[in-house]
C-alpha positions as a Python dict, from the first residue, in 0.01 Angstrom:
ca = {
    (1, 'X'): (0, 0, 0),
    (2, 'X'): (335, 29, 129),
    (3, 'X'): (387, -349, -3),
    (4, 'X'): (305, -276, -386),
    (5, 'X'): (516, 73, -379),
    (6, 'X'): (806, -127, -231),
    (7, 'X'): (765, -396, -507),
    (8, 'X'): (779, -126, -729),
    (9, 'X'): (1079, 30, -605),
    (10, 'X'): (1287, -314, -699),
    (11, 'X'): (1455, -262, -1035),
    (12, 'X'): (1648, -568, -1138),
    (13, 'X'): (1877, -531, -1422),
    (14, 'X'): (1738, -672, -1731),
    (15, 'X'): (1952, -966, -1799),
    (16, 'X'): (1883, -1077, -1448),
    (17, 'X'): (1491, -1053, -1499),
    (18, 'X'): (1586, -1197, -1896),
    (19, 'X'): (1690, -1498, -1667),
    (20, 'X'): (1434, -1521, -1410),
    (21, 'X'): (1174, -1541, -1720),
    (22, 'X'): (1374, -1782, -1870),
    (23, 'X'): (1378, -2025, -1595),
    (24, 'X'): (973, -1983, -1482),
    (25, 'X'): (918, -2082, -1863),
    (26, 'X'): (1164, -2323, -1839),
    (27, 'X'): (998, -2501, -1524),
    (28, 'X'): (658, -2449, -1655),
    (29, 'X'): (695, -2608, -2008),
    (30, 'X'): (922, -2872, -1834),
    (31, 'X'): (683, -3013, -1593),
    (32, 'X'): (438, -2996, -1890),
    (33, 'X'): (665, -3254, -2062),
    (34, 'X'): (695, -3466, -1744),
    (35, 'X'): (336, -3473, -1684),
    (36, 'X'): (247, -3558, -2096),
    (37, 'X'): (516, -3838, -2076),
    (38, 'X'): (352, -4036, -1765),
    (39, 'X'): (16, -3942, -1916),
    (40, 'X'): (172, -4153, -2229),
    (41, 'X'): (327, -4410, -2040),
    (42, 'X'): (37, -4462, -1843),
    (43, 'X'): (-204, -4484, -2150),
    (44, 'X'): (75, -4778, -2316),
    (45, 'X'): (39, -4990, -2026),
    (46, 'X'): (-284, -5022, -1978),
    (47, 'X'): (-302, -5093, -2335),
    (48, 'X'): (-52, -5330, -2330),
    (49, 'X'): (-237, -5506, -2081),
    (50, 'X'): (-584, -5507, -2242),
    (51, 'X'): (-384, -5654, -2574),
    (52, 'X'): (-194, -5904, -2362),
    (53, 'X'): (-518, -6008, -2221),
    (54, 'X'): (-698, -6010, -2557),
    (55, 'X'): (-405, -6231, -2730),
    (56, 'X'): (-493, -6461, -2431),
    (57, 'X'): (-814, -6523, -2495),
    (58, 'X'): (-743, -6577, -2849),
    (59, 'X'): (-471, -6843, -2781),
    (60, 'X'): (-746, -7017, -2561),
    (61, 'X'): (-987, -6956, -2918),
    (62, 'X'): (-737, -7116, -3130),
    (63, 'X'): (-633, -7449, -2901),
    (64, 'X'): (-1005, -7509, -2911),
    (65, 'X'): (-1051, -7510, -3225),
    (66, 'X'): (-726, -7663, -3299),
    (67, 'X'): (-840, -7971, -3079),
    (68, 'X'): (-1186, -7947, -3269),
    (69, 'X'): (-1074, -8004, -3566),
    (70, 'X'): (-813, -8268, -3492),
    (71, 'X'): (-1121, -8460, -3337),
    (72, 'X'): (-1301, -8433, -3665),
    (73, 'X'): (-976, -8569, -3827),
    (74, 'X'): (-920, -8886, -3592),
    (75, 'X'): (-1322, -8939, -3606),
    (76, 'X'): (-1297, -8900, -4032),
    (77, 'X'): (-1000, -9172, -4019),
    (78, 'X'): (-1156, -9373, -3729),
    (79, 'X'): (-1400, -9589, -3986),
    (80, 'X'): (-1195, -9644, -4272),
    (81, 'X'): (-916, -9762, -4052),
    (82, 'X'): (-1137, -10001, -3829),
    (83, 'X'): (-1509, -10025, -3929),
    (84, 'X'): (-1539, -10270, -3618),
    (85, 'X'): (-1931, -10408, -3601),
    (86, 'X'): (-2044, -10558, -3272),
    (87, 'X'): (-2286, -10782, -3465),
    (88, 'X'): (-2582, -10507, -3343),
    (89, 'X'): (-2470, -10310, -3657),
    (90, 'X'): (-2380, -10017, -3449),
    (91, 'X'): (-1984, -9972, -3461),
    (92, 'X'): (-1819, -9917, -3113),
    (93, 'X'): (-1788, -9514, -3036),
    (94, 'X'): (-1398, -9337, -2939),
    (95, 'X'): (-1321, -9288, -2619),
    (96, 'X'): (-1143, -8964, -2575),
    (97, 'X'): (-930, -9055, -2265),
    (98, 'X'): (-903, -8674, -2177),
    (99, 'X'): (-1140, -8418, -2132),
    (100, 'X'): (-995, -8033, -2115),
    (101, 'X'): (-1137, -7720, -2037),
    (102, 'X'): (-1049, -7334, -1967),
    (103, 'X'): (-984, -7228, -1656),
    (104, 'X'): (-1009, -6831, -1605),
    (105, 'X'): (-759, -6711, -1349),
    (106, 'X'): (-840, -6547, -1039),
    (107, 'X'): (-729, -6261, -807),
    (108, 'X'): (-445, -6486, -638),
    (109, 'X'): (-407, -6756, -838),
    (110, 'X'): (-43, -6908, -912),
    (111, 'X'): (47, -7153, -1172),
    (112, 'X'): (146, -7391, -895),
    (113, 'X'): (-183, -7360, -715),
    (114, 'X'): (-380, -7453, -1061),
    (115, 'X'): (-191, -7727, -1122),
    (116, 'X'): (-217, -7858, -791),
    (117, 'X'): (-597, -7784, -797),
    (118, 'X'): (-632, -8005, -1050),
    (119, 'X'): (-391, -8276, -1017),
    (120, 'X'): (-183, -8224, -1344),
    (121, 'X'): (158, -8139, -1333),
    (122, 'X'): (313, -7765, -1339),
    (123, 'X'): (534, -7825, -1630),
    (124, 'X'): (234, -7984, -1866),
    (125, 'X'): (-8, -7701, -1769),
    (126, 'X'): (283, -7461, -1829),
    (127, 'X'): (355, -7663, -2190),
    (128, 'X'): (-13, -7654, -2228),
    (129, 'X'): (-63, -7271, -2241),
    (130, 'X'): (267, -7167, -2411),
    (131, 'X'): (387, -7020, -2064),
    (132, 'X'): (823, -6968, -1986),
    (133, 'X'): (978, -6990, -1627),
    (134, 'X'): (915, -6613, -1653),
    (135, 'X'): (570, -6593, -1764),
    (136, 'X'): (328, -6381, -1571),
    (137, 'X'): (-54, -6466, -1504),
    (138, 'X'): (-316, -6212, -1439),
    (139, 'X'): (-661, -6210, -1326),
    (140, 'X'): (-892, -6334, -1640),
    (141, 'X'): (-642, -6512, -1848),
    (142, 'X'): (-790, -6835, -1974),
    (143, 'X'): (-592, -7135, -1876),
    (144, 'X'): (-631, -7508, -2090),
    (145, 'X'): (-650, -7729, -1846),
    (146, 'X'): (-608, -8108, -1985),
    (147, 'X'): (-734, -8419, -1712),
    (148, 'X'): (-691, -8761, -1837),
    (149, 'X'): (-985, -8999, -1740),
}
């Protein structure tokens, strides 16, 4: 008791507790800020990310198809330019002299360490999948990998 009637014997002058108001509002709605802004920030990059991640695997999508089609093309054009018989009536079958495929990245994984994995060189695998000097690779991304026969 002798506590709360001594708490209650403090009389501040009113601009003083105008202030003191002021600034525990102040810090309150302040650190509400902070804390919304690094909820935000937070929420962008992992968004970021999952886009990032997403445009990689439609990159991968489109080389595919890309290299689909320009089979179809070359196999179209193939006959007309050459209709070469064997004399068993059958006409001789393209070679494709390189077979690709996508590699997904793992926990670990460097560019170098792919390309030495499979032989091919860092610059072509680089060239291959649109990566700069500064490009970044993360666990998942899909890699074209192109080996020549």
């Amino acid at each position: 008791m002798k506590f709360v009637s001594a708490v209650q014997n403090i009389t501040l002058p009113l601009t003083v507790s105008t202030w003191l108001w002021f600034a525990a509002l102040f810090g309150l709605f302040g650190g509400y800020a902070l804390w919304l802004g690094h909820k935000a920030e937070t929420s962008q990059n992992s968004e970021l990310q999952y886009l990032r991640h997403e445009n990689n695997e439609l990159i991968a999508q489109n080389r595919l198809l890309e290299e689909r089609v320009q089979k179809l093309q070359d196999s179209c054009e193939q006959p007309a330019a050459g209709s070469a018989n064997n004399g068993s009536g059958v006409a001789d079958a393209a070679i494709d002299p390189q077979r690709s495929f996508v590699y997904i990245v793992k926990t670990g994984d460097t560019i170098w360490d792919i390309a030495t994995l499979y032989d091919v060189e860092v610059k072509a695998l680089m060239r291959w999948n649109n990566l700069g000097p500064k490009s970044r690779i993360f666990p998942g991304d899909q890699l074209m990998i192109m080996l020549e026969e």
